[in-house]
Predicted model as a PDB file, atoms N, CA, C, CB and O in Angstrom, pLDDT in the B-factor column:
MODEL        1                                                                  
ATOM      1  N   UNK A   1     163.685 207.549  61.071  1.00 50.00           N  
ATOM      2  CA  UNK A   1     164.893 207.559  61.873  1.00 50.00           C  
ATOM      3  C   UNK A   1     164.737 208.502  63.069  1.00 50.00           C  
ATOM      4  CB  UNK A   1     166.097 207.970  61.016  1.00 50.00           C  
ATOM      5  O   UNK A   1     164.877 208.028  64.196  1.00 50.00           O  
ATOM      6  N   UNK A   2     164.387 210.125  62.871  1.00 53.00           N  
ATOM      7  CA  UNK A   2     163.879 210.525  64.208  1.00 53.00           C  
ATOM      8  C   UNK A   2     163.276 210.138  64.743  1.00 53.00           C  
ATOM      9  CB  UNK A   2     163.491 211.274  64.423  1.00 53.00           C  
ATOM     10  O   UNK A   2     163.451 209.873  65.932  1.00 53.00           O  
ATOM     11  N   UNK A   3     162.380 209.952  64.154  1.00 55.00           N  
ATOM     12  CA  UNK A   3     160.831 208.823  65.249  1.00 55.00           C  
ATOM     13  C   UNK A   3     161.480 207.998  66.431  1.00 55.00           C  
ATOM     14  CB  UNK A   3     159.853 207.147  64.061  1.00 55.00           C  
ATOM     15  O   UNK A   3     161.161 208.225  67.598  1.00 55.00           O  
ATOM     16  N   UNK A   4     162.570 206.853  66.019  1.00 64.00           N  
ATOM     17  CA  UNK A   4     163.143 205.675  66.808  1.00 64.00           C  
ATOM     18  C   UNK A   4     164.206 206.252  67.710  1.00 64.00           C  
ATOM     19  CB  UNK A   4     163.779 204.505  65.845  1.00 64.00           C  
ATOM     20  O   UNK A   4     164.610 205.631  68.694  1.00 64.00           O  
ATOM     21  N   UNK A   5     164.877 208.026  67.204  1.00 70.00           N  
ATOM     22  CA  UNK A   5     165.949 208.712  67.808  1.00 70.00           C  
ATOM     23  C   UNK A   5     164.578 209.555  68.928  1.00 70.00           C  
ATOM     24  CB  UNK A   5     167.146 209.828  66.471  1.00 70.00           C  
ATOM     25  O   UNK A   5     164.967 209.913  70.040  1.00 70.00           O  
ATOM     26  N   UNK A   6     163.730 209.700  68.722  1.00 70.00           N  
ATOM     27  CA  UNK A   6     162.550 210.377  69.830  1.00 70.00           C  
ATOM     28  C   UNK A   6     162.330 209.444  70.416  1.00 70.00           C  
ATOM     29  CB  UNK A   6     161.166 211.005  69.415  1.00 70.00           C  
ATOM     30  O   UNK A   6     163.016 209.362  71.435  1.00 70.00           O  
ATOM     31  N   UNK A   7     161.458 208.407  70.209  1.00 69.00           N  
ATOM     32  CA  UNK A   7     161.108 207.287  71.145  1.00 69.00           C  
ATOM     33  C   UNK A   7     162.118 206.552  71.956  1.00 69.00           C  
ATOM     34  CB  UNK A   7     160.492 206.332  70.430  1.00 69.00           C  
ATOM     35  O   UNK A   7     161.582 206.016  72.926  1.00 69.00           O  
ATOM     36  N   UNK A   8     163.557 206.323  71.871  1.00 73.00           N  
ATOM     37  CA  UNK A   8     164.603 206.076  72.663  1.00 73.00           C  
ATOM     38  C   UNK A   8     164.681 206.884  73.724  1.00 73.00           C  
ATOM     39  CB  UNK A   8     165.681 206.109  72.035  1.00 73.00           C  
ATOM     40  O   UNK A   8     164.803 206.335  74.819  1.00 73.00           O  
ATOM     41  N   UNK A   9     164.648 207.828  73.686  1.00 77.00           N  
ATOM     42  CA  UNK A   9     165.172 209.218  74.519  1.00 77.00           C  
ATOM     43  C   UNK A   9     164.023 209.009  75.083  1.00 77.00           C  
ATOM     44  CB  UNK A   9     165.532 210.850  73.820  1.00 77.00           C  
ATOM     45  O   UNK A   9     164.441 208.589  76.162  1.00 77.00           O  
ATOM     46  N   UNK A  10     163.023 208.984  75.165  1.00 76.00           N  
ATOM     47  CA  UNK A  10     161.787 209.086  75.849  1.00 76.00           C  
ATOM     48  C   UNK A  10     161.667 207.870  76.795  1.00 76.00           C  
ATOM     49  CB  UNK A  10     160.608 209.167  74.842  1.00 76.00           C  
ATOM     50  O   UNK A  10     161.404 208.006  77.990  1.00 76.00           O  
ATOM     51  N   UNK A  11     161.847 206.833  76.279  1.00 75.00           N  
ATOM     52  CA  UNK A  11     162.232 205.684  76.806  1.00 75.00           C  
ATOM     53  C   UNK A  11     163.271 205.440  77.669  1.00 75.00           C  
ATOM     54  CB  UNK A  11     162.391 205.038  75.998  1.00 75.00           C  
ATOM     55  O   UNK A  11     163.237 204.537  78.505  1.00 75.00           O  
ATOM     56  N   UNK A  12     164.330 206.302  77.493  1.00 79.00           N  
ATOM     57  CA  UNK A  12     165.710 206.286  78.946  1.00 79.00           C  
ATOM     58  C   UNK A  12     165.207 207.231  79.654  1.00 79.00           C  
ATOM     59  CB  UNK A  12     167.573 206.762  78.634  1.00 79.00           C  
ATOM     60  O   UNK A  12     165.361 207.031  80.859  1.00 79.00           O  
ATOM     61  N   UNK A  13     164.503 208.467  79.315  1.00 81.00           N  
ATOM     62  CA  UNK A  13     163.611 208.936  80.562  1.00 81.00           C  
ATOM     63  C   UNK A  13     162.512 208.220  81.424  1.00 81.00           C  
ATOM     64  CB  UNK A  13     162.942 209.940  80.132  1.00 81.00           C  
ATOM     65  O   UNK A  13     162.413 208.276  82.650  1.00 81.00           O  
ATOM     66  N   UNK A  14     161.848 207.656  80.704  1.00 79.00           N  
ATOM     67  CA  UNK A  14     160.823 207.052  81.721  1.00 79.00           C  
ATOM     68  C   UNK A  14     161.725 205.973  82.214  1.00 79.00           C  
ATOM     69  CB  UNK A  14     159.286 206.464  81.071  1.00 79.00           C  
ATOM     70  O   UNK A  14     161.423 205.853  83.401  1.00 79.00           O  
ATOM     71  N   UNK A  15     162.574 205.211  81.961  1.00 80.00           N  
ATOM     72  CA  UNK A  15     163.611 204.122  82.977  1.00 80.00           C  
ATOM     73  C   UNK A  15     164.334 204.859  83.850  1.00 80.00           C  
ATOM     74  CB  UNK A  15     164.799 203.203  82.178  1.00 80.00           C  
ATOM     75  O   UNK A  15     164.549 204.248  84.896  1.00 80.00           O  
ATOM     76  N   UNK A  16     164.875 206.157  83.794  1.00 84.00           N  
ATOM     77  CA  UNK A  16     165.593 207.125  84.689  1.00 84.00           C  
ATOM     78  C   UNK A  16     165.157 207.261  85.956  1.00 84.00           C  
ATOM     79  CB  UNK A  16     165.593 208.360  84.210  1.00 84.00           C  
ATOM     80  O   UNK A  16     165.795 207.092  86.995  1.00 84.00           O  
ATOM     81  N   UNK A  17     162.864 207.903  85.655  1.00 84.00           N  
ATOM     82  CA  UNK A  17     162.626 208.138  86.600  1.00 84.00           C  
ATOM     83  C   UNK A  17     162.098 206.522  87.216  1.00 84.00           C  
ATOM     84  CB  UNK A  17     161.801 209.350  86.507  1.00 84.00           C  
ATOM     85  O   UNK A  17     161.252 206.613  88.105  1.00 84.00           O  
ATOM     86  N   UNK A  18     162.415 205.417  86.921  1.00 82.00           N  
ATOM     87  CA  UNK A  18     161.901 204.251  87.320  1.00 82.00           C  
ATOM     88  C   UNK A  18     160.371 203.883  86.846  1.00 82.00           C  
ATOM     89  CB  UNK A  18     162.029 204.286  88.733  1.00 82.00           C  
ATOM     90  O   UNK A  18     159.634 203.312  87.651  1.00 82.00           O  
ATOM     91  N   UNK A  19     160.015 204.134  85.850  1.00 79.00           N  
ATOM     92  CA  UNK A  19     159.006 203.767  84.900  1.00 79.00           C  
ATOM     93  C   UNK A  19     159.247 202.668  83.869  1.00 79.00           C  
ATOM     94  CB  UNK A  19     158.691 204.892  84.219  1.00 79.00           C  
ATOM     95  O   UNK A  19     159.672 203.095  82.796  1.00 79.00           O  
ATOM     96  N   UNK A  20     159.080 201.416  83.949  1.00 75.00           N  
ATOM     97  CA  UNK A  20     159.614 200.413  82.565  1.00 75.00           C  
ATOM     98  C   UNK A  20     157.856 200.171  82.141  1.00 75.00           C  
ATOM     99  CB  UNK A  20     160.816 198.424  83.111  1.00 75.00           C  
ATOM    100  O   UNK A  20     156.780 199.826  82.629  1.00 75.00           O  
ATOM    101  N   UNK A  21     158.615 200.719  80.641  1.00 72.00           N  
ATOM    102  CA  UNK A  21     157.603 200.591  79.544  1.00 72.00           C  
ATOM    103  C   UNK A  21     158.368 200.102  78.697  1.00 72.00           C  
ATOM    104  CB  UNK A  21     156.865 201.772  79.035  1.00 72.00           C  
ATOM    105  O   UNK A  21     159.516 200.546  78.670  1.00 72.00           O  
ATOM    106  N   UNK A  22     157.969 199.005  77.711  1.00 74.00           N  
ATOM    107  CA  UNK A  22     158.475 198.359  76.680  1.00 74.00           C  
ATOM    108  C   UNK A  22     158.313 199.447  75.350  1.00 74.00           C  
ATOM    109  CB  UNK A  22     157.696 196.914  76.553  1.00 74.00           C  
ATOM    110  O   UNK A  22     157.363 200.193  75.112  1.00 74.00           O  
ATOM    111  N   UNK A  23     159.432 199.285  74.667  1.00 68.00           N  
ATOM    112  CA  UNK A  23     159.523 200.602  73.599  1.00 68.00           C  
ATOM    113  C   UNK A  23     158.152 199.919  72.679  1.00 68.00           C  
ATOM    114  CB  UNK A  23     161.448 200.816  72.473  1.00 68.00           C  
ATOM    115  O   UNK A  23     157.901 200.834  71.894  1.00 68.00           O  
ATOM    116  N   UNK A  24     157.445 199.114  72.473  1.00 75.00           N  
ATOM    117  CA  UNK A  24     156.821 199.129  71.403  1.00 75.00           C  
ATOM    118  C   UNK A  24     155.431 199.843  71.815  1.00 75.00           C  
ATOM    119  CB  UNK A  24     156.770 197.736  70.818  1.00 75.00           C  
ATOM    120  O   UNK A  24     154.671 200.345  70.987  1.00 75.00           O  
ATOM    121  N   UNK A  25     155.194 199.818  73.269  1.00 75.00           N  
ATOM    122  CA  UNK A  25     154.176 200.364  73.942  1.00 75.00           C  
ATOM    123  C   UNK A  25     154.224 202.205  73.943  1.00 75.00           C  
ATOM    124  CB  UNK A  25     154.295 199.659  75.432  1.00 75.00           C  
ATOM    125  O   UNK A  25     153.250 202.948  74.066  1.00 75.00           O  
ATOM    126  N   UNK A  26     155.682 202.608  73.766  1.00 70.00           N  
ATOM    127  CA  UNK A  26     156.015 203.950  73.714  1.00 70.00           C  
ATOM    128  C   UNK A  26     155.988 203.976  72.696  1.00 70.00           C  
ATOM    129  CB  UNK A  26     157.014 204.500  74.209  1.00 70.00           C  
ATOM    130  O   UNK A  26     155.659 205.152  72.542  1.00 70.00           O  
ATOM    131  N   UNK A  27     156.109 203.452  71.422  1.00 73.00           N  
ATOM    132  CA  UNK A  27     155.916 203.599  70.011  1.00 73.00           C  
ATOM    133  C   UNK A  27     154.517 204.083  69.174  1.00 73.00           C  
ATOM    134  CB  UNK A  27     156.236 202.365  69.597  1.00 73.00           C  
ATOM    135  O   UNK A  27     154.292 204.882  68.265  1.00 73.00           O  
ATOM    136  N   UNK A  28     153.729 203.174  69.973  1.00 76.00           N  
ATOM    137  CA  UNK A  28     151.918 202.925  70.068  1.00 76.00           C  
ATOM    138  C   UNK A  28     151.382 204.580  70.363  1.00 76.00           C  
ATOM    139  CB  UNK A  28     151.313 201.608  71.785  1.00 76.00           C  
ATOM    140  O   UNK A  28     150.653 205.257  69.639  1.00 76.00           O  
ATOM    141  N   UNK A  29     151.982 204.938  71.613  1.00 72.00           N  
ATOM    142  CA  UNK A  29     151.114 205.785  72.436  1.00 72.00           C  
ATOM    143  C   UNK A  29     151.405 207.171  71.647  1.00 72.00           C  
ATOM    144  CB  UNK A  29     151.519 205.777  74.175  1.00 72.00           C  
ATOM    145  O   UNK A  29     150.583 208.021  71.305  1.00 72.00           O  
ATOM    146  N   UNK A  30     153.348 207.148  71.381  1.00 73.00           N  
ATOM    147  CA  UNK A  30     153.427 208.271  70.174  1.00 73.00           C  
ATOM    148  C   UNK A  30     153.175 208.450  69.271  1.00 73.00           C  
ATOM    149  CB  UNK A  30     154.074 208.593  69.802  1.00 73.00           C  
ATOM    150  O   UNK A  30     153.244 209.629  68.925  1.00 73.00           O  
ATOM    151  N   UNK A  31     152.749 207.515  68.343  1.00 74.00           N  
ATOM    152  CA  UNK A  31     151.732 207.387  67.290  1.00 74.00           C  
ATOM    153  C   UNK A  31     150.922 208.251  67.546  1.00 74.00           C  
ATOM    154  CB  UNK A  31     151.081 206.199  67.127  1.00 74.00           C  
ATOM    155  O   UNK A  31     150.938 209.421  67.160  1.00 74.00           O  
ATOM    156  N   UNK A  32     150.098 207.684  68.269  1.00 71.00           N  
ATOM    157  CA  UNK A  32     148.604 208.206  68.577  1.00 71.00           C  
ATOM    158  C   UNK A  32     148.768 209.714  69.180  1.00 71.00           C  
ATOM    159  CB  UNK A  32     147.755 207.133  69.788  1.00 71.00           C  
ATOM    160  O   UNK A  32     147.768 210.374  68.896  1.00 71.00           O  
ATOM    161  N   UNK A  33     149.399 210.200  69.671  1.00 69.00           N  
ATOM    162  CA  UNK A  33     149.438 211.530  70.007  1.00 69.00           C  
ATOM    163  C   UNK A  33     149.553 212.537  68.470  1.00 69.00           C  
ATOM    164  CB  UNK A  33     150.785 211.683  71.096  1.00 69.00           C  
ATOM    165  O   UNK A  33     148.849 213.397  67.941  1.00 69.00           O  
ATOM    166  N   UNK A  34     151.173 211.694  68.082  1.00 72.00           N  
ATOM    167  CA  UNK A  34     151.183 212.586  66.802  1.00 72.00           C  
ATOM    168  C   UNK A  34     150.382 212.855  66.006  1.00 72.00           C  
ATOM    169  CB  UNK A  34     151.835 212.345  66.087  1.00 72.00           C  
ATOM    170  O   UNK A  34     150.312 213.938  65.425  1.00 72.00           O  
ATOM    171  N   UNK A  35     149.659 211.922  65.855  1.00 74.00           N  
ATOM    172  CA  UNK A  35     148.637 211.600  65.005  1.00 74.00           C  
ATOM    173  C   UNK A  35     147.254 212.745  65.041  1.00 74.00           C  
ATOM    174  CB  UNK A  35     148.244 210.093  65.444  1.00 74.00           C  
ATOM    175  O   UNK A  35     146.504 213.148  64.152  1.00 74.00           O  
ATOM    176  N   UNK A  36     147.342 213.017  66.482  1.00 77.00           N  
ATOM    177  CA  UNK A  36     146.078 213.436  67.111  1.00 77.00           C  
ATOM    178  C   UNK A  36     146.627 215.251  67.086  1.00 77.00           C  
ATOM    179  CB  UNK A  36     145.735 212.510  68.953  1.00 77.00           C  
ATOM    180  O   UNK A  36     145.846 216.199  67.003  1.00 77.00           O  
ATOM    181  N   UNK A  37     147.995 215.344  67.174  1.00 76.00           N  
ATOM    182  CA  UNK A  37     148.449 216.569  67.054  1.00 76.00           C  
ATOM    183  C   UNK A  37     148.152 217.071  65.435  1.00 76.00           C  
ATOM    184  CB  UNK A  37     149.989 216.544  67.517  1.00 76.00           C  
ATOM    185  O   UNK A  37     147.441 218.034  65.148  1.00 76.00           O  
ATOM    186  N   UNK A  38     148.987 216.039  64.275  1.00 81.00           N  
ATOM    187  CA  UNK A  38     148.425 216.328  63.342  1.00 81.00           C  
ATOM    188  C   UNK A  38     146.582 216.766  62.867  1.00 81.00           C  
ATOM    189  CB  UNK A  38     148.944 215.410  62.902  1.00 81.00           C  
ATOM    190  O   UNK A  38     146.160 217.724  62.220  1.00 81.00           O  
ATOM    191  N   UNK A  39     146.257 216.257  63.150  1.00 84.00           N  
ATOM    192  CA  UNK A  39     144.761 215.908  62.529  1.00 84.00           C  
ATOM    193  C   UNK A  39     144.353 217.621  63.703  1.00 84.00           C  
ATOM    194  CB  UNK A  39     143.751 213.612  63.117  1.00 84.00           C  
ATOM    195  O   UNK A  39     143.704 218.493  63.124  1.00 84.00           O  
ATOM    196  N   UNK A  40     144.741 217.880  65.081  1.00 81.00           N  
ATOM    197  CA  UNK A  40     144.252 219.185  65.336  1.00 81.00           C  
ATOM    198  C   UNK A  40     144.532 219.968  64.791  1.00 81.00           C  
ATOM    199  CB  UNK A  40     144.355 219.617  66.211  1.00 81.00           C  
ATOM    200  O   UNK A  40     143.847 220.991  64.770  1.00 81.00           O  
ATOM    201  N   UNK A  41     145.747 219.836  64.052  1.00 82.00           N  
ATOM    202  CA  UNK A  41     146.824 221.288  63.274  1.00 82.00           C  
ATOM    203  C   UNK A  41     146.204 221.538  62.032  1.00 82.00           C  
ATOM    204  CB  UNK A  41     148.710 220.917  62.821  1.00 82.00           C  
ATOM    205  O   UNK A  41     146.320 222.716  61.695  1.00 82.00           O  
ATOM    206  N   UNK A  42     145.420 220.640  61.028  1.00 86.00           N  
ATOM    207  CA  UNK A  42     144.573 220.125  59.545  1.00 86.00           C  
ATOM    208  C   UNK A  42     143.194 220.860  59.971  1.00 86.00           C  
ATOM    209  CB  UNK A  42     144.330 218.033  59.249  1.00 86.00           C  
ATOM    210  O   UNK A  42     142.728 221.744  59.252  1.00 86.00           O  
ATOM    211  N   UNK A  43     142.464 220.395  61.356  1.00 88.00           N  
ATOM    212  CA  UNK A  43     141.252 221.208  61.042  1.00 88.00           C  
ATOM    213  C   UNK A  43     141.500 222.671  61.545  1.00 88.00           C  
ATOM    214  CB  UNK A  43     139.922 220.569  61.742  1.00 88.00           C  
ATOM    215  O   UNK A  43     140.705 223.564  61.254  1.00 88.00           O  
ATOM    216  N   UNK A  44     142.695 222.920  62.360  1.00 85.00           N  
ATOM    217  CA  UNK A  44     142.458 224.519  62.576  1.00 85.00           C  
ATOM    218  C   UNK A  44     142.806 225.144  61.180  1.00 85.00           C  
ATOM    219  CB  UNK A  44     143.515 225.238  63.864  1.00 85.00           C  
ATOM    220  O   UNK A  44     142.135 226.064  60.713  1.00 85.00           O  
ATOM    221  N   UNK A  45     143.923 224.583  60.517  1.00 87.00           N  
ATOM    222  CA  UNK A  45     144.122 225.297  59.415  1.00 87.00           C  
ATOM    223  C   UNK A  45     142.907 225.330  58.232  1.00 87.00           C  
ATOM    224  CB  UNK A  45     145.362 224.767  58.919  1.00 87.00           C  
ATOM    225  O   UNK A  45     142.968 226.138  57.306  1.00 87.00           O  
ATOM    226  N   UNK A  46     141.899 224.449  58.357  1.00 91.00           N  
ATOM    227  CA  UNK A  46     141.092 223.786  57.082  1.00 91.00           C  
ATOM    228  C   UNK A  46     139.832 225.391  57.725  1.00 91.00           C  
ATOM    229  CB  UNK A  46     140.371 221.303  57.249  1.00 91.00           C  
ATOM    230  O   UNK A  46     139.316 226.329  57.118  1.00 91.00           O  
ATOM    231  N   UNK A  47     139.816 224.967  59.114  1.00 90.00           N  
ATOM    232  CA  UNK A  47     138.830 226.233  59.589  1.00 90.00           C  
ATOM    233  C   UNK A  47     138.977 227.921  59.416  1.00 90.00           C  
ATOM    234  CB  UNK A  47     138.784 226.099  61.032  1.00 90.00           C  
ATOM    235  O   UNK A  47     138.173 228.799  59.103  1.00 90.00           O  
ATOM    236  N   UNK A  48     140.003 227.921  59.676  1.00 89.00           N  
ATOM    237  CA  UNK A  48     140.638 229.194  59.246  1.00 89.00           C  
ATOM    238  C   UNK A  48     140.961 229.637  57.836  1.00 89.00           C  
ATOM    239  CB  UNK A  48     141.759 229.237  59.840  1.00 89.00           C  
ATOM    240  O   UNK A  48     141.292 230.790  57.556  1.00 89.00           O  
ATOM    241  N   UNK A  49     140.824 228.464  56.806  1.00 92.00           N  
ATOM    242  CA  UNK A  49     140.466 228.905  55.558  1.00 92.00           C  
ATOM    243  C   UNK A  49     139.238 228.679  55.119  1.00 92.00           C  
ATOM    244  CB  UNK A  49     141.203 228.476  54.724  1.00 92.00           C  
ATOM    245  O   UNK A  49     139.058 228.796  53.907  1.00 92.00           O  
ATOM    246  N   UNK A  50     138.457 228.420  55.715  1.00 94.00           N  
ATOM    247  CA  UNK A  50     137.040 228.728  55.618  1.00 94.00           C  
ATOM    248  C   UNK A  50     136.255 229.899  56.076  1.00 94.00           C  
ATOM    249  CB  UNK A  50     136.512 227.849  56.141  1.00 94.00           C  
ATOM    250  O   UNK A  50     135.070 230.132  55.837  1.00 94.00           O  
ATOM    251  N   UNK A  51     137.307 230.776  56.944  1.00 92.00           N  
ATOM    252  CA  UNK A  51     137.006 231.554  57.934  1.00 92.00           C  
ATOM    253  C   UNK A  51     135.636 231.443  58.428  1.00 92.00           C  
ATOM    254  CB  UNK A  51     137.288 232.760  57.589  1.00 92.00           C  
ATOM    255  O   UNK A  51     134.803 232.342  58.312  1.00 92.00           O  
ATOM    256  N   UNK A  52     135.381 230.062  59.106  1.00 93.00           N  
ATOM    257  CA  UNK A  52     135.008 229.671  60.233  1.00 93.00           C  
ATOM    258  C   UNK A  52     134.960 230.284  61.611  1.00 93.00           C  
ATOM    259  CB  UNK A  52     135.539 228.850  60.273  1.00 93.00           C  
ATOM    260  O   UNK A  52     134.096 230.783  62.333  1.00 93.00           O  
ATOM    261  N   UNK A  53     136.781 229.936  61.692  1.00 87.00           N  
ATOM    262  CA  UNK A  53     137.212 230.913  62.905  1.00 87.00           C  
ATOM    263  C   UNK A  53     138.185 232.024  61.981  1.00 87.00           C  
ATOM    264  CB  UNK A  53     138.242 229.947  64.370  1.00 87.00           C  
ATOM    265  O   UNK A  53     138.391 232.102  60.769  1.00 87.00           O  
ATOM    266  N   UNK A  54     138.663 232.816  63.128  1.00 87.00           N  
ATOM    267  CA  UNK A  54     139.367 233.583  63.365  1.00 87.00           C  
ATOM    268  C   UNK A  54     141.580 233.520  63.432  1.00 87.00           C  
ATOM    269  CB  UNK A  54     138.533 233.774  64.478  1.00 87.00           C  
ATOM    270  O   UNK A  54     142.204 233.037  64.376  1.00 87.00           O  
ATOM    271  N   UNK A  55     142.022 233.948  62.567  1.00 84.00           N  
ATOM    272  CA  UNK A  55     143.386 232.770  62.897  1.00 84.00           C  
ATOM    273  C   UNK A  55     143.958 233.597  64.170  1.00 84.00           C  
ATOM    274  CB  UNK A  55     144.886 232.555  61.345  1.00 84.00           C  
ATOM    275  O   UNK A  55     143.761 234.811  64.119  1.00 84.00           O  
ATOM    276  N   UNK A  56     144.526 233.180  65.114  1.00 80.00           N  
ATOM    277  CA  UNK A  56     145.460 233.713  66.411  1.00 80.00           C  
ATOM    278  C   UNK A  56     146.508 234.429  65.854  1.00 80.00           C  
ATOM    279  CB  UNK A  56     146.139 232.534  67.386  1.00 80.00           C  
ATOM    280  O   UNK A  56     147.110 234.329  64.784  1.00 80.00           O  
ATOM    281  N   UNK A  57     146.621 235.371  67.058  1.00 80.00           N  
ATOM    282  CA  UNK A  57     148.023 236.054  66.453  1.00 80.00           C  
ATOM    283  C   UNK A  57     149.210 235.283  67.210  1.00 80.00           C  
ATOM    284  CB  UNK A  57     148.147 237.895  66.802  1.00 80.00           C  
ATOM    285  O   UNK A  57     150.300 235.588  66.725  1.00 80.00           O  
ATOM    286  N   UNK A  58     149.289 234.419  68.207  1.00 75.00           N  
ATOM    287  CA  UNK A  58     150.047 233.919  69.191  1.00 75.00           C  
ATOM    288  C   UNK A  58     149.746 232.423  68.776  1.00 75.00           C  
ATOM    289  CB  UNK A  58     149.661 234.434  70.723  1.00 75.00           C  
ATOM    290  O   UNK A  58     148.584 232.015  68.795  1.00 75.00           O  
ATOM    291  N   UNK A  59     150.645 231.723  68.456  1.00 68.00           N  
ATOM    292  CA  UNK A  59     150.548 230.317  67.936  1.00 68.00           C  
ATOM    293  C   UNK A  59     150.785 229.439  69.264  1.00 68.00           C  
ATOM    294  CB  UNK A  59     151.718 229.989  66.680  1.00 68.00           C  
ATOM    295  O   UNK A  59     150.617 228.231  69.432  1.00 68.00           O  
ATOM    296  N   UNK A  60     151.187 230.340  70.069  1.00 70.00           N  
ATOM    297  CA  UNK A  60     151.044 229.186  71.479  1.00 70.00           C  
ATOM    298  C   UNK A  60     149.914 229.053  71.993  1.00 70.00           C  
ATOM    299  CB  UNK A  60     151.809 229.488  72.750  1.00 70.00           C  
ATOM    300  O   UNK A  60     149.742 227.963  72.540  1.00 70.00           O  
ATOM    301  N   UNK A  61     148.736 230.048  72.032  1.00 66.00           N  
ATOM    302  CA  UNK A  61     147.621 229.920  72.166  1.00 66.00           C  
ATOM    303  C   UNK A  61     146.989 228.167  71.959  1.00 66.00           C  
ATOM    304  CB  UNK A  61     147.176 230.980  71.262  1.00 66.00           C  
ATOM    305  O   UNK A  61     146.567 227.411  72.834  1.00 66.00           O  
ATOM    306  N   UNK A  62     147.143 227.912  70.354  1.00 59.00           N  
ATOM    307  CA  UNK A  62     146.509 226.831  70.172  1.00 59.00           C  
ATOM    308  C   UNK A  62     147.270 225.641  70.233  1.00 59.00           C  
ATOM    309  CB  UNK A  62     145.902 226.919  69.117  1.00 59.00           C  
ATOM    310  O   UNK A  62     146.686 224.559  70.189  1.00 59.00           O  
ATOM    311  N   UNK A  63     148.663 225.714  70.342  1.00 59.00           N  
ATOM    312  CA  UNK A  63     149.686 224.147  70.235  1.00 59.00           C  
ATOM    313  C   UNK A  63     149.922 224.377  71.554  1.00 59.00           C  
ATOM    314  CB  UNK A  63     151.330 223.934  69.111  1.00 59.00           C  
ATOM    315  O   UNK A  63     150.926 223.712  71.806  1.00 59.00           O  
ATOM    316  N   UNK A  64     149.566 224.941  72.540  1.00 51.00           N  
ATOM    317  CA  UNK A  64     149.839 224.207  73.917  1.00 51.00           C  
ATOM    318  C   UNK A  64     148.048 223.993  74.573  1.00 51.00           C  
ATOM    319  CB  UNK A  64     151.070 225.447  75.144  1.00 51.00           C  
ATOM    320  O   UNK A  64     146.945 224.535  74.506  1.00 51.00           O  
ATOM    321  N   UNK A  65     148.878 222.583  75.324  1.00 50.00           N  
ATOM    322  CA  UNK A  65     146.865 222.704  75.823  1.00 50.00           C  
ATOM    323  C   UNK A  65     146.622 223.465  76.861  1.00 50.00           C  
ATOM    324  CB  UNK A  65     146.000 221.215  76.421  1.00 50.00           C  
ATOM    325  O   UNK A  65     145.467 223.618  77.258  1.00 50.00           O  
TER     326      UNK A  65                                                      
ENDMDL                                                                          
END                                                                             
């Protein structure tokens, strides 16, 4: 239910600024981000309990690019 309440909103923004994308194409692409956000958030944590690396003291460091 958030998912379709995120992808709406995202979707009257890009028509706002005059961008038409069909929601199933905005559905696709957020997938794949989340997806890609997850799976970065799994190996920093999987690395950092390996102490591999080092964990940050500033969590914005690694969730912003």
């Amino acid at each position: 239910m958030l998912f379709n309440s995120i992808t709406f909103l995202i979707f009257l923004i890009f028509v706002e600024v005059g961008i038409n994308l069909q929601v199933s194409t905005l559905k696709i692409i957020l997938s794949a981000n989340i997806s890609f956000y997850t799976f970065q958030a799994l190996s920093y944590s999987i690395d950092v309990y390996r102490k591999q690396i080092e964990s940050t003291k500033n969590i914005f460091n690694d969730t912003l690019p």
